[in-house]
TORGUGU-686504 format. One line per field, with one value per residue (C-alpha): x, y, z; residue number from 0; residue in one letter. Coordinates in steps of 0.001 Angstrom, whole numbers, padded with zeros to 6 digits. Example, Ala and Ser with C-alpha at 12.3 -4.5 7.8 and 13.67 -1.06 7.14 Angstrom:
! residues 2
xx: [012300|013670]
yy: [-004500|-001060]
zz: [007800|007140]
seq: [0|1]
type: [A|S]
***
This chain:
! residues 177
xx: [022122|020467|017414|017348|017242|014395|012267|012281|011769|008638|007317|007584|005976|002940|002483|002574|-000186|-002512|-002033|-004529|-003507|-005223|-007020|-006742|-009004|-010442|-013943|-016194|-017549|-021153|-021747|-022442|-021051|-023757|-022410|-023482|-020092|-018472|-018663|-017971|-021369|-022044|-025006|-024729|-026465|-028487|-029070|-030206|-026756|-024356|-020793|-019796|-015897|-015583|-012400|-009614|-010232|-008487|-009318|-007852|-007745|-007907|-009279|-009959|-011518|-013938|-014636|-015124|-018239|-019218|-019112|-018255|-021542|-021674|-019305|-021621|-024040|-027672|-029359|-026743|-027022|-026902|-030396|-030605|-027982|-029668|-026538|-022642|-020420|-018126|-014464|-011028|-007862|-007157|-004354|-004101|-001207|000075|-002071|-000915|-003906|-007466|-010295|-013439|-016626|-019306|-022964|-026275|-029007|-032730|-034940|-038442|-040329|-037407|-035566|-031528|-030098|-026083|-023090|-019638|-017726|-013816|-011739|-008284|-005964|-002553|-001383|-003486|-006471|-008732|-011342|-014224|-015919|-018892|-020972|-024475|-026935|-030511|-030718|-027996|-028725|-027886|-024809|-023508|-024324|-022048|-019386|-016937|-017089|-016709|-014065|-011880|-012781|-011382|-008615|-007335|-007198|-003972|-002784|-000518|000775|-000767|-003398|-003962|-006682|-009045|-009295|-011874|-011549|-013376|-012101|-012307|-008804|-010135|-010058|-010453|-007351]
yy: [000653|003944|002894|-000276|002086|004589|001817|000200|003960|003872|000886|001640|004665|003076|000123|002775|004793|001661|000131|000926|000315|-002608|-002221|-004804|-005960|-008830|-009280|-008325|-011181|-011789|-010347|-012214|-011147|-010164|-011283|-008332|-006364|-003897|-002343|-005210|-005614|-006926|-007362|-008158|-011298|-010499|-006417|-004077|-003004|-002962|-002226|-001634|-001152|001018|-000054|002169|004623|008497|011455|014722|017351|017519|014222|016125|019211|017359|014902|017313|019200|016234|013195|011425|010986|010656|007740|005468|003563|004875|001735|003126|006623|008759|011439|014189|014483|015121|017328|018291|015368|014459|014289|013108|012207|008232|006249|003121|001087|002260|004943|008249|010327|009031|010628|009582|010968|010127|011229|010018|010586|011404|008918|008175|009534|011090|008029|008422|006207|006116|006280|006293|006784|006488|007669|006306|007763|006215|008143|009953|007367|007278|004065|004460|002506|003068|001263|001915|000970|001219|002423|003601|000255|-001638|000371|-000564|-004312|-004295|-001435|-004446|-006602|-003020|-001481|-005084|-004633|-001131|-002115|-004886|-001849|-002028|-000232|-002679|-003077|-002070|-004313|-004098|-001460|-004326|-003561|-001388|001369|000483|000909|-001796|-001746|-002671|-006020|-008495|-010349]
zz: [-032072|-031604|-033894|-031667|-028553|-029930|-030863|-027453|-026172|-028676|-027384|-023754|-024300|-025989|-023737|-020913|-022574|-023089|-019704|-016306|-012660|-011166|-007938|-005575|-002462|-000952|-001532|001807|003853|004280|000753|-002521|-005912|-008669|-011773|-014166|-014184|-014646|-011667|-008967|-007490|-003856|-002204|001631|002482|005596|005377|002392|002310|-001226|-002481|-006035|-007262|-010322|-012479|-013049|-015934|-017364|-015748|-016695|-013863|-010324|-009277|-005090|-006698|-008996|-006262|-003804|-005853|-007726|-005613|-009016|-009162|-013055|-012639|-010736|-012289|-012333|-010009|-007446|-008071|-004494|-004862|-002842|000119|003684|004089|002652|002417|004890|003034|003853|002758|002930|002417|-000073|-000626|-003728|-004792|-004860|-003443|-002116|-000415|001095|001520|003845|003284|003781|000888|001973|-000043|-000068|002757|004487|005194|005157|003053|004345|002034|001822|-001396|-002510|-005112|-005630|-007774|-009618|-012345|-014487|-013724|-010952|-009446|-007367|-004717|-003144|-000678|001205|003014|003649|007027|009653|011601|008298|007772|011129|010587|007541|008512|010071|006840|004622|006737|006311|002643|002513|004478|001057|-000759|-002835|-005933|-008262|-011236|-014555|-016448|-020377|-021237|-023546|-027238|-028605|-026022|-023414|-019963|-016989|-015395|-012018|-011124|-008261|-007526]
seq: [0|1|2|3|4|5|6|7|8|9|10|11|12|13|14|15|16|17|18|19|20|21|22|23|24|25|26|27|28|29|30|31|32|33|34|35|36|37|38|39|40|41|42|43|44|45|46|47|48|49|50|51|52|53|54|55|56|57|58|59|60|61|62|63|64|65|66|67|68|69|70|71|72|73|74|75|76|77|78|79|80|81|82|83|84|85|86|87|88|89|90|91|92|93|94|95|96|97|98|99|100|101|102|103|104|105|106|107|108|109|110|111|112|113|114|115|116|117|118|119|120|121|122|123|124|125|126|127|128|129|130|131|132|133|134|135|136|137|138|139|140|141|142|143|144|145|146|147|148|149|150|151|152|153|154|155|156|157|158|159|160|161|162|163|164|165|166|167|168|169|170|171|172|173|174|175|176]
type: [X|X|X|X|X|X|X|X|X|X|X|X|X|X|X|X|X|X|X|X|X|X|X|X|X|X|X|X|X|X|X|X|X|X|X|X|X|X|X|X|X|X|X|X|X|X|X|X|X|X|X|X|X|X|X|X|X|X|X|X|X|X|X|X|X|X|X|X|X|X|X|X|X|X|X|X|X|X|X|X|X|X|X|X|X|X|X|X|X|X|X|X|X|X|X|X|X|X|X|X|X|X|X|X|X|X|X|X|X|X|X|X|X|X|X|X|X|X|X|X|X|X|X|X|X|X|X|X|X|X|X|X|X|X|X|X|X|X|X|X|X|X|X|X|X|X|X|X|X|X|X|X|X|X|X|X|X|X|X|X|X|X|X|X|X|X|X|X|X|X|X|X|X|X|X|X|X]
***
């Protein structure tokens, strides 16, 4: 019985280890999805405007501290990197269903000839894993164009459940549902 017991105990443990929170949402109106993933990539149909939802993956440390000097910036992909920032981020604690931290950061990036490119990026944290998403827009006109459909989008935000990390390592446990 106690072998029985310790096994099971094994097994728990191991499915625990390979398994990623899923992040749920509802996909924001007026944008299309690309269909090169991972991240979730959305384009707004009518404005320079996009939104991209990292999956799930480890982080070791203090998810706030790291996001705080960091932005995550290594954790977007390089087509939506953020440049220089006009000015300091604007950060703040915000709550997800489910999640057990999250923070927000607001910032606009000067590109080109000056022009401020608006941002506004989120980490969510369950466990020791953390997503991202990050959305922006071309101009602050475009930004306010999308904000309603983004701010319903951010609104779905829900932590559930755990999803199977996929063999051979790689990490995507972020998914639409």
């Amino acid at each position: 019985m106690k072998r029985w017991l310790i096994g099971l105990a094994a097994l728990l443990a191991a499915a625990s280890a390979t398994a990623q929170p899923v992040l749920r949402y509802e996909p924001p109106s007026n944008f299309y999805r690309s269909a090169i993933a991972p991240p979730d990539d959305y384009s707004a149909k009518e404005y320079n405007a996009s939104l991209q939802v990292y999956p799930f993956r480890p982080f070791n440390g203090s998810v706030e501290e790291t996001f705080r000097k960091t932005l995550l910036r290594g954790w977007i992909e390089p087509r939506f990197q953020e440049g220089k920032l006009a000015a300091p981020a604007e950060i703040r604690e915000v709550k997800i269903a489910g999640a057990e931290a999250a923070f927000s950061a607001r910032f606009v990036e000067t590109i080109g000839t000056g022009l401020p490119r608006q941002h506004m990026r989120m980490v969510i944290v369950s466990g020791n894993s953390a997503a991202v998403v990050d959305a922006s827009a071309i101009s602050i006109e475009a930004w306010q164009q999308v904000l309603p459909s983004l701010n319903a989008m951010a609104a779905s935000l829900s932590v559930g459940g755990t999803a199977p990390r996929p063999k051979g390592g790689k990490d995507t446990g972020a998914v639409k549902q």
